[in-house]
C-alpha positions as CSV (number, residue, x, y, z in Angstrom):
1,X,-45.1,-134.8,8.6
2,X,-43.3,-134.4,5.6
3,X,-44.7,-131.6,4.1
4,X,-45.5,-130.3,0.3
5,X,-43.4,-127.7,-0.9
6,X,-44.2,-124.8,-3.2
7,X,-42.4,-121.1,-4.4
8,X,-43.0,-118.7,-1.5
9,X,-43.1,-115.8,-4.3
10,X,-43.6,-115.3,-7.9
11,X,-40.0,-115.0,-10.1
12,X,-39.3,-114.4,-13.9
13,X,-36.7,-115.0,-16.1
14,X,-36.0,-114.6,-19.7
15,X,-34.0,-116.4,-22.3
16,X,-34.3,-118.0,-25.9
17,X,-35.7,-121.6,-26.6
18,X,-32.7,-124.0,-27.7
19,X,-34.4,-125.4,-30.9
20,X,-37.0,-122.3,-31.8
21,X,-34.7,-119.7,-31.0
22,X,-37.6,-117.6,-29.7
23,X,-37.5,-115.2,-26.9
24,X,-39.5,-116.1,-24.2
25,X,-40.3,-115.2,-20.4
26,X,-40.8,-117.2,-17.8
27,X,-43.0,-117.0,-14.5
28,X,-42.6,-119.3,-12.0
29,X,-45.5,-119.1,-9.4
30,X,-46.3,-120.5,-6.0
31,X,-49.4,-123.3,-6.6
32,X,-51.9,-124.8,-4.0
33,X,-50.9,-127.9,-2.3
34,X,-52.7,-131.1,-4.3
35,X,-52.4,-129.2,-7.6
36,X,-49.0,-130.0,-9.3
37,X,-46.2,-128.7,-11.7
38,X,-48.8,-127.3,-14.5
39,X,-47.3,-125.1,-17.5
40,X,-49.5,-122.5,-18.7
41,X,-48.9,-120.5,-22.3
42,X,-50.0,-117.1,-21.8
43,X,-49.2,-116.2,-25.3
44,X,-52.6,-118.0,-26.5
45,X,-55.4,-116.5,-27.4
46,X,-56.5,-118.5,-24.4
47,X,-54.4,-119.3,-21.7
48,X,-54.1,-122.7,-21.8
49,X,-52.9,-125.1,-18.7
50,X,-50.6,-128.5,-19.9
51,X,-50.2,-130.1,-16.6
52,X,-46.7,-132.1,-16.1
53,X,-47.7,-135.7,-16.1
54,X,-46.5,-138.6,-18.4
55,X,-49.5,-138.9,-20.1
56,X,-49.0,-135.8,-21.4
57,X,-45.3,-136.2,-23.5
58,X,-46.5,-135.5,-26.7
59,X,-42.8,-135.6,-28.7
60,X,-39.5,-136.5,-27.5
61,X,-37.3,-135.7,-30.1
62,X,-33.9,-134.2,-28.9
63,X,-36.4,-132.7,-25.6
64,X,-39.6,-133.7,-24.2
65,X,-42.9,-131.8,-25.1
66,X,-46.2,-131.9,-23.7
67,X,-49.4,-131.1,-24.9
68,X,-53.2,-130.4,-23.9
69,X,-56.0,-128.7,-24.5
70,X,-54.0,-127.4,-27.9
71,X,-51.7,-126.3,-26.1
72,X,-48.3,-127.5,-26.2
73,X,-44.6,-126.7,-24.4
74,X,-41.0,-128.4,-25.1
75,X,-37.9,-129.0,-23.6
76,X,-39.5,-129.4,-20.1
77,X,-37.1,-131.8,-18.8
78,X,-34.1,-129.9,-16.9
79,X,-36.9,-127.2,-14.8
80,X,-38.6,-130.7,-14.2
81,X,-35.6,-131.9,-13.1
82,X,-34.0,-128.9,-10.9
83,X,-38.0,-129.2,-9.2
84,X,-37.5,-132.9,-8.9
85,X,-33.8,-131.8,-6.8
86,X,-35.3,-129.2,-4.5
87,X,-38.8,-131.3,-4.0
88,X,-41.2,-128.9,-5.2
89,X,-44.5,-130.2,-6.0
90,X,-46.7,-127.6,-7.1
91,X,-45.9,-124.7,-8.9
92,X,-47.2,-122.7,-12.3
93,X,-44.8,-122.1,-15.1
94,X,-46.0,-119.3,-17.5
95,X,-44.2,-119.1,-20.5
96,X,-44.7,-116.1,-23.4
97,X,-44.0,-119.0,-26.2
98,X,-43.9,-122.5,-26.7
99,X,-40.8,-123.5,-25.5
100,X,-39.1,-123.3,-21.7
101,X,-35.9,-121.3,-22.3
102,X,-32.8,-123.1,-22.2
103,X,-30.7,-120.9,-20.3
104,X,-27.2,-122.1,-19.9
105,X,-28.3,-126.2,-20.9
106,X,-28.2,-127.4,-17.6
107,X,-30.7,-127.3,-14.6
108,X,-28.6,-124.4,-12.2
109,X,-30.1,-121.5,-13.6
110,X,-33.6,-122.8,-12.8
111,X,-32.0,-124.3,-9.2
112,X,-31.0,-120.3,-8.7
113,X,-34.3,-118.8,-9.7
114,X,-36.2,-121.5,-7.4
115,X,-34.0,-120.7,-4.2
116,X,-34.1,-117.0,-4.8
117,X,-37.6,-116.8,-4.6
118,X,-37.8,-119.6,-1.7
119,X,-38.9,-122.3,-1.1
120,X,-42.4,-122.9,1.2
121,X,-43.6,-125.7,3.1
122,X,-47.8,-126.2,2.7
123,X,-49.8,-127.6,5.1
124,X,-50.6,-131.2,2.9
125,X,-48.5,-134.7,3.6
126,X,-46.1,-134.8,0.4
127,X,-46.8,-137.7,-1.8
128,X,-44.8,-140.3,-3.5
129,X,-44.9,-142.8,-6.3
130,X,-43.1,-146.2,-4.6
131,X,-42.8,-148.8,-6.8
132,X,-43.7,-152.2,-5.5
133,X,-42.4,-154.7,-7.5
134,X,-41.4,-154.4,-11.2
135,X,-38.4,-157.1,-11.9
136,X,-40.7,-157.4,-15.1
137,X,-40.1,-154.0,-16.2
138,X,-36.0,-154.8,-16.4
139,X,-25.6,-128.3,-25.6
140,X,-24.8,-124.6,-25.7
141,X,-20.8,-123.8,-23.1
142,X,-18.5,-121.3,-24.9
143,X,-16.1,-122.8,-22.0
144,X,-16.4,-126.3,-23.4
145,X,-17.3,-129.3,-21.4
146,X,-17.4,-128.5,-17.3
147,X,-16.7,-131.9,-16.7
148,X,-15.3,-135.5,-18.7
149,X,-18.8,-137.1,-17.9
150,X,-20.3,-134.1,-18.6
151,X,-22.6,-136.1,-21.2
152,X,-23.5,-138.9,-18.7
153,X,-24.4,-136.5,-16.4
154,X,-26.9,-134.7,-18.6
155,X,-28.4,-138.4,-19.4
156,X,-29.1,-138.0,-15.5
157,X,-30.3,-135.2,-15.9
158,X,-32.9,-135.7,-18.2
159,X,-33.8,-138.7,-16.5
160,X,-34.4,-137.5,-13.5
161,X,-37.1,-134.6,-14.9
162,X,-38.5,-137.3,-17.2
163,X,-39.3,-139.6,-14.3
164,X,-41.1,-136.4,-12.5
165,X,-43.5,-136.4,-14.9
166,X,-45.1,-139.4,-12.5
167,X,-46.6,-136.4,-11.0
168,X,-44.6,-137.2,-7.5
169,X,-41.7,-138.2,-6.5
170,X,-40.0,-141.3,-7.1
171,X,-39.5,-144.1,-4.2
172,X,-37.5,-146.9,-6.5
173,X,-34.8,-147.2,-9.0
174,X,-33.9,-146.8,-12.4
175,X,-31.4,-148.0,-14.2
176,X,-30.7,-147.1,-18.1
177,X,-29.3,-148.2,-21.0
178,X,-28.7,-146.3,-23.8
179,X,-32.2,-144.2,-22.6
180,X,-33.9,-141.2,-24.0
181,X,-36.6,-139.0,-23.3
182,X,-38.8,-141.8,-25.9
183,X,-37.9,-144.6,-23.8
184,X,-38.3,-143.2,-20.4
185,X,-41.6,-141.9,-21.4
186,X,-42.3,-145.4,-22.5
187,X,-41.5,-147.0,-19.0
188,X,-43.7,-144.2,-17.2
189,X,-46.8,-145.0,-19.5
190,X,-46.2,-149.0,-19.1
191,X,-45.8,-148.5,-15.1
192,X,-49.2,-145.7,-14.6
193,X,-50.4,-148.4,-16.6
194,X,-50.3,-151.0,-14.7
195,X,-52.1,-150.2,-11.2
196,X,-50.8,-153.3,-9.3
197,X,-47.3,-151.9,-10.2
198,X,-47.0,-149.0,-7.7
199,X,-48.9,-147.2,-5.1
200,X,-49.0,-143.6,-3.6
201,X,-48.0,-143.2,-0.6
202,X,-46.8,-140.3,2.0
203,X,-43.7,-140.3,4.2
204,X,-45.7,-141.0,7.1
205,X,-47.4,-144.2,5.8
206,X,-44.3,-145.6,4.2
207,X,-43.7,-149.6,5.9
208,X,-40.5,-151.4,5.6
209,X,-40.4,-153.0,2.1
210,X,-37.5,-154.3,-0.3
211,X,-35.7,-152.2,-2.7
212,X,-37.6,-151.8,-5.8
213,X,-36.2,-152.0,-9.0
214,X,-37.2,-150.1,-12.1
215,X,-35.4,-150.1,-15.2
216,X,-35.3,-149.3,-18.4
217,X,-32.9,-151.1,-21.6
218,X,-33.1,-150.5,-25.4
219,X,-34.5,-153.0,-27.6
């Protein structure tokens, strides 16, 4: 069985938000299997939980935000991503302020922090988002750029923790064109929209099916 994976101990970090230039600390927690990425604002009067799903993107303005319960947390997308990477489905991000900290603007520092405090199996089938059929649906380096598609590769980047927000991991394909955190958050509300469109599924249940194709293009 492919299994669900969560942090096998608590680990902190602490760094600045890129557009509120706020100090904040980080937590990073282990989570029960079934229960998801969920960011919690300790800061609050009320601790308030914002759990990581599409629904949620509230702004995506140079970063994607999500809100609930009054609560609300940016720039999301490169932890979502690095936890997309290392296939880590639950966990509990607590955060001293409203923003996750930026770090060094790319997803290794979080990559780091998740493999230092390791990585634990759970005993609960990981799940997946497969799409079925959806032809339909066709900052911050004193060094200076680390690589000549070093912008491409952030596009990726965000991508790929935009397209977590489905809550699961992502059997398909995407393909985008001139994208942003707006218009992929657009193509995850259309899809969890439309229930005929995809189906959860575990490792163990997956049947022999054709490539699907999920895309994304600017209007």
């Amino acid at each position: 069985m492919l299994k669900q994976r969560t942090l096998k101990n608590s680990i902190r970090a602490t760094g600045v938000g890129l557009h509120t230039g706020k100090k904040v600390l980080m937590v990073l927690r282990p989570a029960p299997a079934n229960s998801g990425i969920v960011f919690r604002r300790t800061d609050l009067d009320q601790l308030v939980d914002i759990p990581a799903k599409a629904g949620n993107v509230s702004q995506t303005t140079l970063g994607t935000s999500l809100t609930a319960d009054g609560g609300t947390v940016s720039t999301v997308e490169h932890l979502m991503s690095a936890l997309a990477g290392l296939g880590i489905d639950n966990l509990v991000v607590e955060l001293s302020a409203s923003e996750v900290p930026i770090m060094d603007g790319s997803a290794g520092p979080f990559v780091f922090l998740l493999q230092s405090a390791g990585i634990e199996e759970q005993n609960a089938a990981k799940r997946f988002v497969r799409i079925k059929n959806l032809d339909e649906y066709r900052i911050l380096n004193e060094d200076g750029l680390r690589y000549e598609d070093e912008f491409v590769r952030h596009k990726i980047l965000d991508a790929i923790g935009d397209l977590y927000l489905l809550g699961h991991s992502l059997i398909g394909e995407f393909s985008g064109f001139k994208s942003g955190h707006g218009l992929n958050n657009r193509l995850l509300r259309t899809l969890v929209a439309d229930a005929s469109a995809w189906e959860e599924v575990t490792f163990e249940t997956l049947q022999d099916a054709p490539i699907s194709y999920l895309a994304a293009a600017a209007t």
